[in-house]
N, C-alpha and C positions, 0 to 999 in steps of 0.2 A: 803261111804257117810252116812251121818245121815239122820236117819229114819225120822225126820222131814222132810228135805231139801229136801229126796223122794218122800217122799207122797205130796209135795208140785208143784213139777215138775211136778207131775200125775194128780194134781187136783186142776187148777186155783183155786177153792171154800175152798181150805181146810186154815184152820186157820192160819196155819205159813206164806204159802202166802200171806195174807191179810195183817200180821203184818210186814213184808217182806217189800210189795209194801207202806204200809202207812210208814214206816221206810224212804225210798226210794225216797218220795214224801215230805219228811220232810227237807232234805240232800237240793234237787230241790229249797225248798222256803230258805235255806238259802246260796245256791248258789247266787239265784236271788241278795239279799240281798249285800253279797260281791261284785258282778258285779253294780249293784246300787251305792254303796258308793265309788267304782272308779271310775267311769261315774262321778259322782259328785267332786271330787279330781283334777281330770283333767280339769272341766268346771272353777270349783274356779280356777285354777291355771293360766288358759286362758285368763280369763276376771272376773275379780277380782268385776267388778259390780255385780256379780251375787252370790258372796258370801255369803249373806246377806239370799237371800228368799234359801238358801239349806244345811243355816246350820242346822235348827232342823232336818233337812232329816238324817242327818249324825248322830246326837244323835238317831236318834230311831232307823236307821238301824243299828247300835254297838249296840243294847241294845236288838233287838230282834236277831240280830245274838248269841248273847249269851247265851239266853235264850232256842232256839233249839235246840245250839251247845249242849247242856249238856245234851237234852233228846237222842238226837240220839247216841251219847257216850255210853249209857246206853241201851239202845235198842240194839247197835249192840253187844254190851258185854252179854244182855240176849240171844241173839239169840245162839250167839257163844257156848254159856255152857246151849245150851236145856233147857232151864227153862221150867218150868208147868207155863203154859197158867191159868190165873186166870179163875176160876169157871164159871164166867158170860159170858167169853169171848167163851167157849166153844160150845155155840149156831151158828151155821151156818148163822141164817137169820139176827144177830142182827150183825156178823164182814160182812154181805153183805151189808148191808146200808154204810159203809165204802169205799167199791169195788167201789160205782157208786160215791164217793167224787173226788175219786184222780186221777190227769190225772198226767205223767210222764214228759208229755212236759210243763204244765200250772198249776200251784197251786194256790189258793186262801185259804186263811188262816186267812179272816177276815170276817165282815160283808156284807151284801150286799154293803151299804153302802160306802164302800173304797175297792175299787178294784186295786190291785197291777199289771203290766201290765211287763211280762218278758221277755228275750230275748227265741226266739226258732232256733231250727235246719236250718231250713229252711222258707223261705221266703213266701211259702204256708201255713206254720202251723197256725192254728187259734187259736186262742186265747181264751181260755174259763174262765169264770168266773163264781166259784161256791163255795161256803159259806160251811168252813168247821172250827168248832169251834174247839177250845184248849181242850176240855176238855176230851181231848180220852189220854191226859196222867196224871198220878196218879201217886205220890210217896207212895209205898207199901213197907211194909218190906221186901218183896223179890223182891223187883224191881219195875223199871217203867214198867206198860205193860199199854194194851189196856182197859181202861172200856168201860161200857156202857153209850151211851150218856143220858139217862138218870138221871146216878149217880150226886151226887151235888158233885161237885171237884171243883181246883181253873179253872179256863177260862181265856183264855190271850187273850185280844183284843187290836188290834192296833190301833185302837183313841187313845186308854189311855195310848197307849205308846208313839205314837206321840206327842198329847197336853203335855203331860207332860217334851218330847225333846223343846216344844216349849216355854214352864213356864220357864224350866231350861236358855236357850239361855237369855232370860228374863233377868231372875233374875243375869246372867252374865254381862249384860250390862250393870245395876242399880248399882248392889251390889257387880262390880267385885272385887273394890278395897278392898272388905271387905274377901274377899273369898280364899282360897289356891290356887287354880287355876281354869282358866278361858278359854274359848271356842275360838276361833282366827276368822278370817274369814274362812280361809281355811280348819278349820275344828280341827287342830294342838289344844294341851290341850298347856297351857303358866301356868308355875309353878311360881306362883307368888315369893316364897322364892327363886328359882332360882333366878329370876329378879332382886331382892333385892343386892341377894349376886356378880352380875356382877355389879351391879351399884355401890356397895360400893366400888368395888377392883377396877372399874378403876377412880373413884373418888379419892382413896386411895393412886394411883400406880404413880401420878406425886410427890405426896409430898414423896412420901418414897425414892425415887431417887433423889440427889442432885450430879451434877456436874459426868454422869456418860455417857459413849459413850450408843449415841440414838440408835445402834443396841441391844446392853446388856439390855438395857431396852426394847425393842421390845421382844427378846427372855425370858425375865425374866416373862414379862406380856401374852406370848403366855403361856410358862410352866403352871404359874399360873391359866390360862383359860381352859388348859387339866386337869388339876387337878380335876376340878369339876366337870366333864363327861358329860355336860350339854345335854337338850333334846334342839336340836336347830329349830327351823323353822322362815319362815320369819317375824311372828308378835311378835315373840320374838326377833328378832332381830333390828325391828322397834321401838319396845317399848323402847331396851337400847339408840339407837340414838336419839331417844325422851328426854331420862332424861335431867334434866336440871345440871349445875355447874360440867359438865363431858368437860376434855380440849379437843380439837382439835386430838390432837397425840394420844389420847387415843383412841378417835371413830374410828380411820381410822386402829388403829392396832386394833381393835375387830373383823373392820369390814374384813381384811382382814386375821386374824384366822380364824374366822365363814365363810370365802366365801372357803378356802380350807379345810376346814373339811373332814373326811373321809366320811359322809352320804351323797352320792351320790342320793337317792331319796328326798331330801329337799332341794329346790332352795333357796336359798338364795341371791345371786347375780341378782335382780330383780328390774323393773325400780322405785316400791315403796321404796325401802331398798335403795338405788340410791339417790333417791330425798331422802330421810327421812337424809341421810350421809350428801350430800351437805348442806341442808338448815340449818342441825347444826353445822354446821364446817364453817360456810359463817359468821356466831356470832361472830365469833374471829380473830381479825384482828392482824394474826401474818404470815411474807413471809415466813417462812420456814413452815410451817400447811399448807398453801393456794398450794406451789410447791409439797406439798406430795400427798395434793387433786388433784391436777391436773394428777400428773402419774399416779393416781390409777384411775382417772376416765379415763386419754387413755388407761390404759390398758386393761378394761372392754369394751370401745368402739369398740378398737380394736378383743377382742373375739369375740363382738355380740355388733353389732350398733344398736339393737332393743329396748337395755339396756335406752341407752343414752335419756334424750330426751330435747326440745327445752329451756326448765324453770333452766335444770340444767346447760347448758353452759351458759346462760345468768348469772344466780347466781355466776359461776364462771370468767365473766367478772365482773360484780360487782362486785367483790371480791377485783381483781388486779386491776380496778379504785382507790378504795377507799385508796387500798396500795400504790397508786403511781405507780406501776409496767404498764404501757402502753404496751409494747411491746409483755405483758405474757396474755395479755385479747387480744392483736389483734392476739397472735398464736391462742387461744381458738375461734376467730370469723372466724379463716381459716377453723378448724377443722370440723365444719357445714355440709361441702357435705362428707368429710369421717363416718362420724355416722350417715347419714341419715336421716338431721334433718334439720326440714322449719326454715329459717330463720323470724322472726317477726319483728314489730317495735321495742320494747325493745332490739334484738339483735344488730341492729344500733345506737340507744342511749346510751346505755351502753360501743359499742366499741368507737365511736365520743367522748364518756367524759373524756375516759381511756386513748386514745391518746392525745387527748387536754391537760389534767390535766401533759404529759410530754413533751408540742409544739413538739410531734411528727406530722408535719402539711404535711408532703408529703403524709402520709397515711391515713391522714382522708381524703384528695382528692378524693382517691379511693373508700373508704367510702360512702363517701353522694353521690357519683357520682353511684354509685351501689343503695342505697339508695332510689335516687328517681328514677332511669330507674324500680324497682320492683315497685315505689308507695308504701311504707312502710314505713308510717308517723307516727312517734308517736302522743299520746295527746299534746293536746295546749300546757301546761305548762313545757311537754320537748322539743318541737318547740324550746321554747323562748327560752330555755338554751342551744341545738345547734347553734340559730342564736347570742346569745351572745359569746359562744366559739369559734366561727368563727370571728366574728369581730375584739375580742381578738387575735385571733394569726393573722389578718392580711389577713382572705380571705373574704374578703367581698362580690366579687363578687357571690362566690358560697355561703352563708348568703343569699345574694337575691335573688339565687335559690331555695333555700329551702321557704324563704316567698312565694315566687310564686306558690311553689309546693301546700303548708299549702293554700292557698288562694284558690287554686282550688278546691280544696275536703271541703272547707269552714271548715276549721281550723284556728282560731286566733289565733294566738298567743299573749301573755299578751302585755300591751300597754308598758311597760319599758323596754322591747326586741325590739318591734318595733322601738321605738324613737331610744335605740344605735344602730340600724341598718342604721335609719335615718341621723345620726351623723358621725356614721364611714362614709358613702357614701358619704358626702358632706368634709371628712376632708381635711386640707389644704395642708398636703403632698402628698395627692393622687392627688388632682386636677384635675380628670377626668369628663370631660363634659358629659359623658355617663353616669357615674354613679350620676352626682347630679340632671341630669335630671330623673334617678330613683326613687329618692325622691323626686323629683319633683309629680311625679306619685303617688307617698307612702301615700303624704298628704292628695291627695285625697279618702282615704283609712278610713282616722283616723274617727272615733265615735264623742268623744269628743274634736271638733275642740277647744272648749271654753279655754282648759288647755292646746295646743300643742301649746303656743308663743316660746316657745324654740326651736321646730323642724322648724317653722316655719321661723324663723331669722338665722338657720341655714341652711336653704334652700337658701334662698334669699343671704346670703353669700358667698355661694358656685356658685350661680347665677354671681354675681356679681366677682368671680376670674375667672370663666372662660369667664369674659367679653360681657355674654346672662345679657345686664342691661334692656333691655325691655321687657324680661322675669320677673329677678326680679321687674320690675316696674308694670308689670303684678300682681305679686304676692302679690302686696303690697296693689294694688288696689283693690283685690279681700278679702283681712283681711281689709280693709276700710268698702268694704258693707257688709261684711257675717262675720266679726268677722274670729280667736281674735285680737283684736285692735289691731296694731301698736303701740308700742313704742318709745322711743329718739335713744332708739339702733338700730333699724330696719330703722329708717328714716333716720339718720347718717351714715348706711353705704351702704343705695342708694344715697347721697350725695355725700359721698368718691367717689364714683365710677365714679359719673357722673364728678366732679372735674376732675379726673385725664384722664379722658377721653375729658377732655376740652371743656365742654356741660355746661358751666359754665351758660348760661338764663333755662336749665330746673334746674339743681343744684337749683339757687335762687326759681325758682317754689314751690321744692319739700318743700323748708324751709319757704315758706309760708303755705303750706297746713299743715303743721306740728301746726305752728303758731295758722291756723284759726281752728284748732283740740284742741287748750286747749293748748296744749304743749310748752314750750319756750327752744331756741332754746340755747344750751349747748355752753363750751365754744371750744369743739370740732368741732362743727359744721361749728362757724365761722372760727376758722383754716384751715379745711380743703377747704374752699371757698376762705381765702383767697391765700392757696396755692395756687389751682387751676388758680387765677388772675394775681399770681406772677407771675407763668411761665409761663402767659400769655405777661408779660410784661406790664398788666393793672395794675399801680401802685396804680391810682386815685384811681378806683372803689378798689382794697385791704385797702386804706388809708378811704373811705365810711366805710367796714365792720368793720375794726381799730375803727373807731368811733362809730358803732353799738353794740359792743361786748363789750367796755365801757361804755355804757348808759344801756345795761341790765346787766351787768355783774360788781360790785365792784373790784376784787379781778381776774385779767388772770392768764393765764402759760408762762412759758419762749417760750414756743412753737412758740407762737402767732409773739412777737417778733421778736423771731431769723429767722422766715419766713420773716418779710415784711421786718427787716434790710438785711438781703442775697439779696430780691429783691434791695433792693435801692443802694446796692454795686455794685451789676451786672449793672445797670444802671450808678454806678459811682456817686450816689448823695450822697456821704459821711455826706454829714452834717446832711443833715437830717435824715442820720442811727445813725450815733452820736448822736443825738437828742433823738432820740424813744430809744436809750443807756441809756441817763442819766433819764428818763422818767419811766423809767420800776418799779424803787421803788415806786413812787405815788403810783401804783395801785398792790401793793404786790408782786412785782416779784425783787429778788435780781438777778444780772446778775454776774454770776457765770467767771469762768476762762474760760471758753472755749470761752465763747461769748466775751470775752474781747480778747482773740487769735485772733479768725478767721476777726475780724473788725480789729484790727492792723494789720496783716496780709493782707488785702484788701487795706489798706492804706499806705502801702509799697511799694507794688507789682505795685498797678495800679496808684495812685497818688504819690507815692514815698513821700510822707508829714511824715518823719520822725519824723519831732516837735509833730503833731497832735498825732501817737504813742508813742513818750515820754509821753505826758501828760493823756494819758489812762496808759500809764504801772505806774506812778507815781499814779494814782487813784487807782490800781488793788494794788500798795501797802497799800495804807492808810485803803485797805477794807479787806486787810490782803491774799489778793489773789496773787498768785507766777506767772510770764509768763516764759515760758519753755524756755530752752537754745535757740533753733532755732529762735524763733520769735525775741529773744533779735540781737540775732545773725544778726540777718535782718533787726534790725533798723540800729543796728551802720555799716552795710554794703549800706544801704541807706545815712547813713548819708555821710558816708568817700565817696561815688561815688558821694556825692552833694558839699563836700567840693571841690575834686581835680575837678570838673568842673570848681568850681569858681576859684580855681586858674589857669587852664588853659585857661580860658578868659582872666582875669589878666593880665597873660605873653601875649595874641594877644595883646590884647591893649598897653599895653608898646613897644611889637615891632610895 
């Protein structure tokens, strides 16, 4: 044994021990140190919020680990080869002032002021805090050894290591872009030229391959990425999916070299590096990028659904909406309970638009019907675009679930969603009494009653085919006092209605109040009244309206006519249908071939007056108008059954 290392054994006080335990004590603070800046590795890596207040901890703890490392290197290497103890150091009472610094379990190595707090053996051990300055080491020609605290040597304080870990973080943040490299969250150095030169090659790496199998370029661009020996961690790997004018196929093969890399201590595969992949590969709307995104993110799910989260399968149904691909955004909306992930409004809006945009309409059933049993409504303005896509493919019903829903948690929807909502429910092929009484409901909903004349006469229409006409007369009566006015159109088809329902004294009512409102009454209106009287058999009262609809009106339709000539046929009063026949040009109406048909036709059939049909088909020629084979057919069959009568009188009388 060395003679030192003897007499040091023998004599707690003797000089070698002293330099020994402060040697020893040195090793402890930068133990602490190390166990410090993995503590902190592990909390960044945890919860990434916390990044931020622990990076300068991380610069000063490398900075002062460094800085001891080197004396105690040196100390141990003095000890090793018995050095001579410097002159000064040779006093007993001045390496005792030392003795009572240094404790084994606790070191303090700073000012009072910053006390460093470390882990100890045991759960009892106390903690001491005691002020033991830098300046007991000195670079000597023969070495670092012990001075005296007295001596003026440099002094390492850890404020001014710290502040200055804390300038630097700084000035990384300002002036990263300016810098070689730069500090991460997590603590990781990001070699900017590194960054540069990945961003170039995969910028680089679509245009140098033309027309070549997508595997060969995979393996070409992996080779190319070993080649560089890159230092990887996750904010470098953020930073490449960040760049801009880099394709799809590119990020997803970086991102899947960098996720199997050999460095097993560097996550990569992380739910920021996750989203950071998605939201720049969601930019380029190509199906085979979008199917390649989608494998790589189940297959990460699949490892760890912790990865996964809510923003990036939504992203990923946006994606295949936007492609048209329905079918590939509602696998993505299944996937939900397998990664562990809450479904939100947006996850509904986005699968409902992706299905729509391919009338995949059995599955959005499922959809909104899951939808609202959670209450997971999106904002207004995508309300209105569910309830619009719904009406479009034809469900209207559940459209007016979703209103109901939105109405309850007092969510509008835009007023041009409402109204097609409005419209689908009262349409003519639906014809459901249930549902136009929904809008019926609706109206009383609207804001701006002043601008709904459209919903509203679409209401009262719908009123009026399921046959509720004192509903619409309701309705009519209520835009009378409260606005918006009433119309010729709204007034005419509670007329229609009441017509054909054969309420022909309120009919006439409704077309006075129309009257005493300013309005004159079309020449619709009189038509359909006078329908109404025809098949009533009220010939007069239709020949009154006849005469009304000419004192307001210069110029009728064939309508008019061919109505009250059908009634005077059916009655059998030929002449006078003949009559309102040749009458029709006076007042602008040319009477076309049909109407010259169906009145020869009446005068075959029922008066058998053959002659009276010569003398129309002879005028239907001079007007350049043709009568069809049959009707001709049936005069001169008329005829020849009037001749061979007269002769078979003929022959009675003669016998």
């Amino acid at each position: 044994m060395c003679p030192w290392s003897r007499a040091a054994d023998e004599n707690p006080r003797h000089p070698t021990s002293l330099v020994r335990e402060h040697a020893m004590g040195r090793s402890y603070v930068i133990m602490g140190f190390c166990v410090l800046q993995n503590c902190i590795k592990t909390i960044t890596q945890t919860n990434p919020r916390t990044t931020k207040m622990w990076r300068s901890r991380v610069v000063s703890a490398r900075r002062f680990r460094s800085t001891h490392t080197n004396a105690i290197r040196t100390f141990s290497h003095s000890i090793s080869s018995s050095p001579q103890l410097h002159s000064k150091v040779h006093n007993t009472q001045t390496l005792e002032s030392y003795r009572h610094t240094i404790d084994l379990r606790s070191i303090a190595s700073f000012p009072h002021s910053n006390y460093v707090r470390y882990l100890s053996s045991s759960s009892t051990d106390s903690i001491v805090d005691v002020d033991v300055s830098s300046d007991s080491i000195s670079n000597e020609p023969n070495g670092d050894v012990i001075v005296d605290g007295n001596e003026n040597s440099d002094k390492f304080d850890i404020t001014d290591v710290w502040n200055e870990g804390v300038d630097e973080v700084k000035e990384s943040e300002v002036f990263g872009s300016e810098t070689k490299e730069s500090v991460s969250d997590e603590g990781h150095v990001v070699d900017n030229n590194e960054l540069d030169r990945v961003i170039s090659l995969l910028k680089s790496e679509g245009d140098d391959v033309v027309d070549v199998d997508a595997d060969a370029v995979s393996r070409s661009l992996e080779s190319r990425l070993d080649d560089m020996n890159l230092n990887l961690s996750e904010e470098f790997v953020v930073r490449v999916l960040e760049a801009s004018n880099v394709s799809g196929e590119n990020l997803i093969g970086f991102f899947k070299w960098a996720a199997r890399g050999n460095n097993q201590e560097v996550v990569i595969v992380t739910t920021r590096s996750v989203d950071a992949l998605v939201r720049a590969v969601c930019n380029e709307l190509k199906k085979k990028v979008a199917y390649s995104l989608w494998d790589l993110v189940k297959e990460i799910g699949e490892k760890d659904n912790s990865v996964v989260t809510t923003e990036t399968l939504n992203a990923l149904i946006s994606l295949f909406s936007r492609l048209g691909k329905g079918m590939a955004g509602y696998e993505v909306f299944n996937k939900f309970g397998d990664f562990s992930c809450a479904m939100n409004a947006d996850s509904f809006y986005f699968t409902i638009e992706a299905l729509c945009r391919r009338s995949i309409f059995d599955r959005v059933g499922l959809v909104c019907e899951r939808m609202l049993s959670e209450e997971k409504l999106p904002e207004a303005g995508k309300v209105g675009n569910i309830i619009y896509y719904l009406c479009k493919g034809g469900m209207v019903k559940e459209a007016h679930l979703v209103y109901l829903s939105a109405k309850e948690k007092q969510t509008y929807p835009p007023q041009s969603s409402v109204n097609f909502l409005i419209s689908s429910l009262c349409d003519r092929k639906k014809n459901d009494a249930d549902w136009v009484h929904f809008a019926l409901k609706m109206l009383e909903d609207l804001e701006n009653k002043k601008y709904a004349i459209k919903q509203f006469a679409c209401v009262i229409q719908g009123l009026c085919r399921v046959n509720d006409i004192e509903g619409a007369k309701a309705l009519m009566s209520k835009m009378i006092d409260n606005g918006p006015p009433p119309g010729n159109a709204i007034f005419n088809t509670v007329i229609n209605a009441l017509s054909k329902a054969g309420d022909m004294t309120e009919a006439i009512k409704i077309m006075r109040v129309m009257e005493n409102r300013g309005l004159k009454p079309d020449v619709f209106a009189y038509s359909v009244i006078m329908s109404g009287y025809t098949k009533g058999g009220e010939m007069e009262e239709a020949a009154k309206m006849l005469k009304e609809a000419k004192k307001n009106h210069n110029k009728l339709t064939p309508v008019i006519y061919h109505t009250i000539i059908r009634g005077y046929c059916k009655l059998e009063q030929f002449e006078k249908a003949v009559k309102l026949l040749e009458e029709m040009e006076e007042y602008g109406v040319r009477p076309n071939a049909d109407e010259y048909n169906k009145l020869i036709q009446s005068l075959c059939l029922k008066a058998a007056d053959w002659v009276m049909a010569e003398k129309l088909m002879e005028e239907m020629t001079k007007k350049g108008l043709h009568l069809n084979g049959i009707t001709k057919s049936l005069i001169r069959a008329v005829k020849d059954l009037e001749e061979e009568t007269k002769g078979t009188k003929e022959v009675s009388v003669d016998a």
